[in-house]
N, C-alpha and C positions, 0 to 999 in steps of 0.2 A: 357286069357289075362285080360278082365274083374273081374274075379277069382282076380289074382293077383295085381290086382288095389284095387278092395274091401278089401284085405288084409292090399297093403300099408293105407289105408286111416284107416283103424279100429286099425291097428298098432299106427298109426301118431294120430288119437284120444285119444289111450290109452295112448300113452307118452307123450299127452301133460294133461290129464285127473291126473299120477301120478305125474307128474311136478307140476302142481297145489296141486295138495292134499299136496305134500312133502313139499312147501309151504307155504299150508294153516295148516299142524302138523307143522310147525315151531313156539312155542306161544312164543310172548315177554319174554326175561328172567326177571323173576322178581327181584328188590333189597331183598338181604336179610336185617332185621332190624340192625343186630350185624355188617354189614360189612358195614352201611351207618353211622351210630356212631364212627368207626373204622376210617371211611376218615374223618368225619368232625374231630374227637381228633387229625388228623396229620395234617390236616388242619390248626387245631386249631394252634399247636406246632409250627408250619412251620414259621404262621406271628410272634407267638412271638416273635421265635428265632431270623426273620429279623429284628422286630422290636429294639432289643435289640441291636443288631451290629450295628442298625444304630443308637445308641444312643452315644454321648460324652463320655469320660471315666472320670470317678468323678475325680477332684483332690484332695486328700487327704489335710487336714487342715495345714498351718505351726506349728513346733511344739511348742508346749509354751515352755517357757523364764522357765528356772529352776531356782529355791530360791538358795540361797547360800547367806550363813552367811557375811553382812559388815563390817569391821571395823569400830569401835566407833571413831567418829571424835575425831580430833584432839584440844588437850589446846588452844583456843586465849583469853590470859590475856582481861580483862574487860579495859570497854575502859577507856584512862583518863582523867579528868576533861576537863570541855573545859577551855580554856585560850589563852593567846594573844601569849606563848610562844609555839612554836611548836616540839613537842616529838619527838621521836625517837625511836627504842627498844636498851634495854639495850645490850652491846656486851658479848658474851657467854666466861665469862672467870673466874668465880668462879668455884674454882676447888671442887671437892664432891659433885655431881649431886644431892645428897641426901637433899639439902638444900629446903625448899617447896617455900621459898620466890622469889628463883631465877627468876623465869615469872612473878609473883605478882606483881602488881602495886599500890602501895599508896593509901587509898581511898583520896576524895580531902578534907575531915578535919579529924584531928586525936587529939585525945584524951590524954593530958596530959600541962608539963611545956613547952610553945613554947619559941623556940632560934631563932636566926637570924644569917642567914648566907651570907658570901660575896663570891663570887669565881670572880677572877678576870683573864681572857684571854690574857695574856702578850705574844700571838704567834701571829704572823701574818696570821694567817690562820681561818676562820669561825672552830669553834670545836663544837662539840656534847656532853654533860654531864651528866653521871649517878650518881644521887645520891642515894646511895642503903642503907637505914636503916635497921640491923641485927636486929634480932630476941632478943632486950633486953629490952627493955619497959616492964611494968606493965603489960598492958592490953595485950602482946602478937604480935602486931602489928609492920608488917616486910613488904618492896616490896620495889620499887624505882621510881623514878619519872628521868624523861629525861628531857634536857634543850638545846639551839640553844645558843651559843654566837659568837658574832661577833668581827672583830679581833679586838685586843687592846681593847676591852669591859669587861664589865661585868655583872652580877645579882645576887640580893639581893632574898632572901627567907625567906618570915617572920613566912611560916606556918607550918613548921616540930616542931618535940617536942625533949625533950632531949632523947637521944640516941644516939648509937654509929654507925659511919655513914663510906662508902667506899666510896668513891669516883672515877669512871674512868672519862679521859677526852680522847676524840681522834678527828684526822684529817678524816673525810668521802671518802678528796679527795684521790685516789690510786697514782696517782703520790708523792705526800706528805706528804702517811701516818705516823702515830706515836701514839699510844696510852701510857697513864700514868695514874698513880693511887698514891692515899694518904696511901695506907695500912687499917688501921684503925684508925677512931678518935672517940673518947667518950666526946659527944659536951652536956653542960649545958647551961644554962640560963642565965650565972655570966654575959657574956660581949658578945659580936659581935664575930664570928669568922670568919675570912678571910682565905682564902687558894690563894694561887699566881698559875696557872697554863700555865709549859711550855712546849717545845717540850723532855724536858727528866724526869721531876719530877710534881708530885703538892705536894706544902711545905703550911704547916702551918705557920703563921706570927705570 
């Protein structure tokens, strides 16, 4: 009996003696170098990536304005003289577009024999007046000049030169309209020329 107590007890030493040792052969695993490089590069990879998603998504620029060819502005006749009489544009009724004087405007002195003219307003209506000087002068000098008259009025013009002149008259108002015209006159120097203008003709006197 003692026997086998000495046994369990040398037994129980010995298992716990290999318990120990199995234990104490147990050494820390060590890091390998390649495999502590390896976590910190996924490490590394890991915050960029988050870093990156948690960034704003860029917005791309608006796009620029693309060039494209303008059109060349448009003709405005040069302005006319000032004066106490006030203009108007001429109304678009010379037929043959090709004519260069059509927009043209008078300069405010012109060069040559000056006439004197009457144009006298026998409508009862305020009318608007184009005096349109053709292209027959010397020096080449053509356009027209606008005029305001008031009803049963008239005006004089002492600073045109000789040439041969058209004439429109018209009513502005739409309920009233009516425009007229002289044809053509070929006005000198000799004497005054009068034109009478009504609701159906302007006559020479």
């Amino acid at each position: 009996m003692k026997c086998f107590s000495n046994l369990t007890l040398i037994l129980t030493i010995a298992l716990l003696i290999s318990s120990c040792g199995a234990r104490a052969a147990q050494a820390t695993p060590t890091a390998n170098a390649v495999d502590i490089q390896s976590t910190a590069a996924a490490l590394a990879f890991t915050i960029v990536a988050q870093t990156e998603t948690a960034l704003p998504t860029a917005t791309p620029p608006p796009p620029t304005a693309t060039i494209t060819d303008t059109p060349a502005p448009t003709f405005t006749p040069l302005p006319l003289p000032a004066s106490a009489i006030t203009l108007t544009p001429v109304p678009n009724s010379n037929s043959g577009g090709e004519d260069p004087c059509v927009n043209k405007v008078l300069p405010a002195t012109l060069q040559g024999e000056t006439v004197k003219i009457r144009i006298n307003n026998s409508t009862k209506a305020a009318i608007a007046l184009s005096v349109y000087l053709n292209q027959t002068t010397s020096q080449g000098v053509c356009g027209y000049r606008t005029y305001n008259i008031d009803p049963e009025q008239f005006v004089v013009i002492n600073n045109l030169v000789e040439g041969c002149y058209t004439l429109w008259a018209w009513n502005p108002d739409p309920k009233a309209y009516f425009i007229v015209t002289n044809g053509t006159t070929c006005i000198d120097n000799s004497d005054a020329w009068v034109f009478d203008v009504s609701t159906s003709s302007i006559k020479l006197r």
